[in-house]
SEKOL-41849 format. One record per residue (C-alpha): residue number from 1; x, y, z. Coordinates in nm, 4 decimals. Example, Ala and Ser with C-alpha at 12.3 -4.5 7.8 and 13.67 -1.06 7.14 Angstrom:
BEGIN
1:1.2300:-0.4500:0.7800
2:1.3670:-0.1060:0.7140
// end
This chain:
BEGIN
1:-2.0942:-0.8834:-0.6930
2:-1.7380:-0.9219:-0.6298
3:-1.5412:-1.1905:-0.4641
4:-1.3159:-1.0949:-0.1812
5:-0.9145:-1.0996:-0.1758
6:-0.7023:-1.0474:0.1431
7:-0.3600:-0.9244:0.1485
8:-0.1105:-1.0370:0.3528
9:0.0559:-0.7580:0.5623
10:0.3272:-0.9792:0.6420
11:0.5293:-1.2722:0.5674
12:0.3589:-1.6376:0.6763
13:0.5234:-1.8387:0.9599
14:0.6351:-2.0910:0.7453
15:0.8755:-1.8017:0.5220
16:1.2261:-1.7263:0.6889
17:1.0768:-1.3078:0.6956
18:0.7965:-1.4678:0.9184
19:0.6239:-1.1747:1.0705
20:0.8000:-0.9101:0.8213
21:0.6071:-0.6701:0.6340
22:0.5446:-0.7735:0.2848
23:0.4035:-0.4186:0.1393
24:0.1786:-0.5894:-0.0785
25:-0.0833:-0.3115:0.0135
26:0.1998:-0.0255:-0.0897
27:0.2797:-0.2481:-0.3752
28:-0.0935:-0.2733:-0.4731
29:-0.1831:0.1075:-0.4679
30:0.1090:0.1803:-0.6476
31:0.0305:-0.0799:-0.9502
32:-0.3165:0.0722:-0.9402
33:-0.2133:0.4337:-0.9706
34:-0.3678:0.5258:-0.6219
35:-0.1747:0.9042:-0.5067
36:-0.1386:0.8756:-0.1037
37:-0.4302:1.1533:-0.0581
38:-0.6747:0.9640:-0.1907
39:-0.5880:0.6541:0.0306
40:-0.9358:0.5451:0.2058
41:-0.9083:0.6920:0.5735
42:-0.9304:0.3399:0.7984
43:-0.6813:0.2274:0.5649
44:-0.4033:0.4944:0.6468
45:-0.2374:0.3643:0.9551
46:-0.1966:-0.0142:0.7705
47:0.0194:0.1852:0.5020
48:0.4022:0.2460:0.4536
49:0.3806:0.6506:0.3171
50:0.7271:0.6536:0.1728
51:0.6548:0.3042:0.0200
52:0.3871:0.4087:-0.1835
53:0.5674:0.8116:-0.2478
54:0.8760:0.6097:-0.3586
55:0.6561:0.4559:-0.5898
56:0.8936:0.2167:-0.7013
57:0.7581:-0.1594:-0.6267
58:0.4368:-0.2066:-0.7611
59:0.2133:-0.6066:-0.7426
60:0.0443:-0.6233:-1.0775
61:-0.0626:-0.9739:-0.9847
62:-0.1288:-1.2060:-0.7407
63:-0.1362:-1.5696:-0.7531
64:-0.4300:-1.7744:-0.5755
65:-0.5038:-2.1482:-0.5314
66:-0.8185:-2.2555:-0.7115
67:-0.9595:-2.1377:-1.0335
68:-1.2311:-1.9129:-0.9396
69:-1.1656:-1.5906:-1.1526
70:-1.1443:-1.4785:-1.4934
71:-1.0746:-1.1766:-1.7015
72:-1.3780:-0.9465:-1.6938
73:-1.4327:-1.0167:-1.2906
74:-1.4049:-0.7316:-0.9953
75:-1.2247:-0.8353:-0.7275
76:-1.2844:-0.6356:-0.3732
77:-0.9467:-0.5995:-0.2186
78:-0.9057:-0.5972:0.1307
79:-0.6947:-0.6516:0.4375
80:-0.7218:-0.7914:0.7748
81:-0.6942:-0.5078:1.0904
82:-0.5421:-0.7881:1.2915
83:-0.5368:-1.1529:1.3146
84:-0.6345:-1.3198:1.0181
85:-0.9849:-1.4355:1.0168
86:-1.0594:-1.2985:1.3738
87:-1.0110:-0.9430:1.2888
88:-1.2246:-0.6762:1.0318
89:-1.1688:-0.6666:0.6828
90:-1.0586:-0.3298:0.5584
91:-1.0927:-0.2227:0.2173
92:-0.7615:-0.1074:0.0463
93:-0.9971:0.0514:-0.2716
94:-1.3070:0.0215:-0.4677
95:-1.3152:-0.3047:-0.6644
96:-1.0597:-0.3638:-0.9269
97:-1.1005:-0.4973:-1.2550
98:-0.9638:-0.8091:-1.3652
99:-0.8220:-0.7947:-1.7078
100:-0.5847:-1.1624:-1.7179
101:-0.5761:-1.4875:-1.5359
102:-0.3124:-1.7450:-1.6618
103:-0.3270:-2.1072:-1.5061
104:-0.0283:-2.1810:-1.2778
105:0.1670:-2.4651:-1.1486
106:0.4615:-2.4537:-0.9157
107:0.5908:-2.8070:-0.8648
108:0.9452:-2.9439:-0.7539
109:1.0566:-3.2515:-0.9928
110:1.2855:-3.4162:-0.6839
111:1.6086:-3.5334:-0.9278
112:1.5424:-3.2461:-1.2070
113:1.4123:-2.9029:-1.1872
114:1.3705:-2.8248:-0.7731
115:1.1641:-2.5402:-0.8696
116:0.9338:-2.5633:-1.2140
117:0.6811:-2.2910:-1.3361
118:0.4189:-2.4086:-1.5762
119:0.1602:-2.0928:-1.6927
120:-0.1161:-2.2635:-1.9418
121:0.0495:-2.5677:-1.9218
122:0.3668:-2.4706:-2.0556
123:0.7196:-2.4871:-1.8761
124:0.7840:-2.1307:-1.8152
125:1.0670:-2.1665:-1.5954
126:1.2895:-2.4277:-1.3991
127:1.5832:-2.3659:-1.1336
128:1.7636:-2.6809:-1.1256
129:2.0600:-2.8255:-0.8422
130:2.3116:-2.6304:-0.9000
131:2.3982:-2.6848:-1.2350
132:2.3671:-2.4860:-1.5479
133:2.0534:-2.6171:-1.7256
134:1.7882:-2.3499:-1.5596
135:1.5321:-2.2290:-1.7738
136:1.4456:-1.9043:-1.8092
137:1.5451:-1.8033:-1.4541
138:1.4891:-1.3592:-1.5970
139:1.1563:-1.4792:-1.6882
140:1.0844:-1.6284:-1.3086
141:1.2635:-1.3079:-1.1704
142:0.9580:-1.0934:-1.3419
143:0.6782:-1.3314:-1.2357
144:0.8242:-1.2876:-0.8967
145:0.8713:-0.9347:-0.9089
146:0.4954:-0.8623:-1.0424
147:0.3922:-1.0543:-0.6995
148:0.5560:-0.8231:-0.5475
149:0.8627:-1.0521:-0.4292
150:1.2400:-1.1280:-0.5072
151:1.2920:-1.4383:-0.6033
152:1.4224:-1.5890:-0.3356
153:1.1416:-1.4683:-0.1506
154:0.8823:-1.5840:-0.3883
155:0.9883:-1.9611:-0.3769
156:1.0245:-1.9482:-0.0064
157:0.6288:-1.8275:-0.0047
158:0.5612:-2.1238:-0.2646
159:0.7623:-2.4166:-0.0728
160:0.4839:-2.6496:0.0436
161:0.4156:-2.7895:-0.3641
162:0.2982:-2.8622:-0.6299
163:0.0557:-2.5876:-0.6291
164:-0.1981:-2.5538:-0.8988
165:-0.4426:-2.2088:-0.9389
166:-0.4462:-1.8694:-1.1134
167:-0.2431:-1.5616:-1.1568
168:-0.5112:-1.2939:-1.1559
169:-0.3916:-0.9978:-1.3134
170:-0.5154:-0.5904:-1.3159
171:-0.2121:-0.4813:-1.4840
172:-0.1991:-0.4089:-1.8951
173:0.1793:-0.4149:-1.8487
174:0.1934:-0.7955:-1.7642
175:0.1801:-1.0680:-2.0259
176:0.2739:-1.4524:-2.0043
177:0.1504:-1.5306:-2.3306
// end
């Protein structure tokens, strides 16, 4: 059986795009491959058409507190009609196959890096004060943009640290090894 992942249609109350579409569900049928026809039929009115014709952004990832999957699960992904938790889950497709999880850790060292990124363990990337000792800030540009998020965007949705879980990937065209 297959554990359950919502979506968010739109940007948190705590993000400055609070209330803003996030087209993570355009983003997620585009990684997978899904052609707008064969978009499930309860799902159609939740989804951006020219998003997912343009074709262009695609989530290959998303990143989840806990550690609760690993390569070789199915994950159902789904979406709420309304209100989070007081609305119906709808299904954006049939379950999706989990093919890489890499530990993560967002954390803000105060003096040093205001924005770290371990995967595994390992310092991946750091965006320091204003000076010039950031650490692989292209690298933190792609994690971003495989969540389906700018940059800027991304550590806006990851402010309230550290944060520890999983990226849980269904995309052969992502690696962080």
């Amino acid at each position: 059986m297959s554990k359950v992942i919502t979506f968010s249609r739109v940007f948190p109350k705590y993000h400055p795009k609070a209330g803003k579409e996030t087209f993570f569900v355009e983003q997620l049928i585009n990684s997978l491959g899904i052609i707008l026809p064969f978009v499930k039929d309860d799902l159609l009115p939740y989804v951006n058409d020219f998003m997912v014709l343009a074709g262009e952004m695609q989530k290959h990832h998303t990143i989840r507190a806990g550690k609760r999957f690993k390569a070789g699960d199915y994950f159902s992904p789904r979406i709420w009609s309304g209100k989070p938790y007081n609305s119906k889950q709808i299904k954006i497709c049939d379950d999706v196959l989990i093919k890489k999880t890499w530990d993560i850790e967002i954390n803000n060292r105060g003096g040093a890096a205001w924005f770290e990124v371990l995967i595994n363990g390992e310092i991946y990337g750091q965006i320091h004060h204003g000076n010039d000792e950031d650490v692989n800030v292209l690298g933190l540009c792609n994690l971003a943009q495989n969540d389906g998020l700018s940059l800027r965007n991304f550590q806006a949705w990851f402010s309230e640290l550290p944060f520890q879980g999983q990226i849980i990937c269904w995309s052969d065209q992502v690696d962080y090894n």
